[in-house]
C-alpha positions in Angstrom: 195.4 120.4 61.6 197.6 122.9 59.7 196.2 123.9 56.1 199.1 122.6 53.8 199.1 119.2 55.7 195.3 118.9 54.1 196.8 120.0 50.6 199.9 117.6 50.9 198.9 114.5 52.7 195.2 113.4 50.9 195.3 109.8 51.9 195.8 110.6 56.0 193.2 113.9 55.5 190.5 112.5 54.0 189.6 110.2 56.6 190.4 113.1 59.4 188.2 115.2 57.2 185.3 112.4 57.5 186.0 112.4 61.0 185.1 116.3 61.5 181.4 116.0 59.7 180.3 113.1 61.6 181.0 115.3 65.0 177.8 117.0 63.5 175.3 114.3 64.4 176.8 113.9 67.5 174.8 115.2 70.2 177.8 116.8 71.5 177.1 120.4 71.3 180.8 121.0 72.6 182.3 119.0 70.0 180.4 120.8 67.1 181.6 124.3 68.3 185.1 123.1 67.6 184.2 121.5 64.6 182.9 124.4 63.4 185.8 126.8 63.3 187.9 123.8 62.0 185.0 123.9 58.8 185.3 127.3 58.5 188.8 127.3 57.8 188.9 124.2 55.2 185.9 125.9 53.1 188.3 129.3 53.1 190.9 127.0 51.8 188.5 125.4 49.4 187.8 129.0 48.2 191.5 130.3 48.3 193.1 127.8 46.5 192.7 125.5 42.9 192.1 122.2 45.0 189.5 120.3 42.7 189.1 117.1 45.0 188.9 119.7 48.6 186.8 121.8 47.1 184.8 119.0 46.0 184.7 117.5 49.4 183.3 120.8 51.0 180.7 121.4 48.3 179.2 117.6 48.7 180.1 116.3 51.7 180.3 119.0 54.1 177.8 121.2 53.4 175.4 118.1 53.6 176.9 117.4 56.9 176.3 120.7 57.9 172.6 120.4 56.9 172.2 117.3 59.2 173.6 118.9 61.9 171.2 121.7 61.8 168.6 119.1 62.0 170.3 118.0 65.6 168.5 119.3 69.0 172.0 119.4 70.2 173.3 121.7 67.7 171.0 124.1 68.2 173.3 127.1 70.3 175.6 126.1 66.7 172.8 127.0 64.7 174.4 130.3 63.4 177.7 129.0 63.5 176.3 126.2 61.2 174.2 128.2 58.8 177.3 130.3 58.6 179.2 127.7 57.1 176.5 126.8 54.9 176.2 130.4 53.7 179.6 130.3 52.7 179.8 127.6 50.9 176.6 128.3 48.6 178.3 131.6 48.3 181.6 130.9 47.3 181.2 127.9 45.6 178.3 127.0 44.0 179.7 129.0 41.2 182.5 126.0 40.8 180.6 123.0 42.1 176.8 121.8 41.6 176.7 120.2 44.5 175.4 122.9 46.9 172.5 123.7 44.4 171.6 119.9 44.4 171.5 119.1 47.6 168.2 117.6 48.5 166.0 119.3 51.2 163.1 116.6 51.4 165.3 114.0 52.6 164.8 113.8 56.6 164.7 117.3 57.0 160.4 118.0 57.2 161.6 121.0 59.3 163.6 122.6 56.0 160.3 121.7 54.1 159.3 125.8 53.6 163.0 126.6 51.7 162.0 123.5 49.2 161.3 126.2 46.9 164.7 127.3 46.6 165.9 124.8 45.3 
């Protein structure tokens, strides 16, 4: 997906977006490698540009999906790629968005249960 068709065609990118964080609970570890580098470049463009609703979008929605897919067995040789992604986004953003900060850790994740106090 080229960058500016994200920027200039919401309605059809959204849902292609939404398409890309549910390949995280897929137990298709192939699937989430791809995905991955796909991430990576929207949350650079999240960070590059003045995009309210993409950067948004990352903050919220794909840095939780990224949090569930750490939870998945299948995910697990994406682990770094994953917490990479998650890195960047609390990095770069959380400055602009809440969202990151708020995220909850006690929802299904028992296994994220020692970071609770980072919240």
């Amino acid at each position: 997906m080229d960058c500016s068709f994200l920027l200039n065609h919401k309605s059809v990118a959204l849902p292609a977006l939404q398409i890309c964080l549910e390949t995280f609970t897929w137990t298709d570890g192939e699937a989430t490698t791809k995905v991955c580098y796909f991430c990576g470049v929207v949350v650079l463009l999240a960070k590059l540009t003045n995009n309210v609703e993409l950067r948004e979008f990352v903050s919220k929605d794909m840095f939780s999906a990224v949090i569930r897919g750490l939870g998945m067995e299948s995910n697990a040789i994406n682990s770094p790629d994953l917490v990479n992604i998650c890195r960047e986004i609390f990095i770069y953003l959380s400055d602009r968005d809440p969202a990151p900060r708020q995220v909850s850790f006690n929802q299904k994740h028992s296994w994220l249960s020692p970071f609770t106090c980072c919240k």
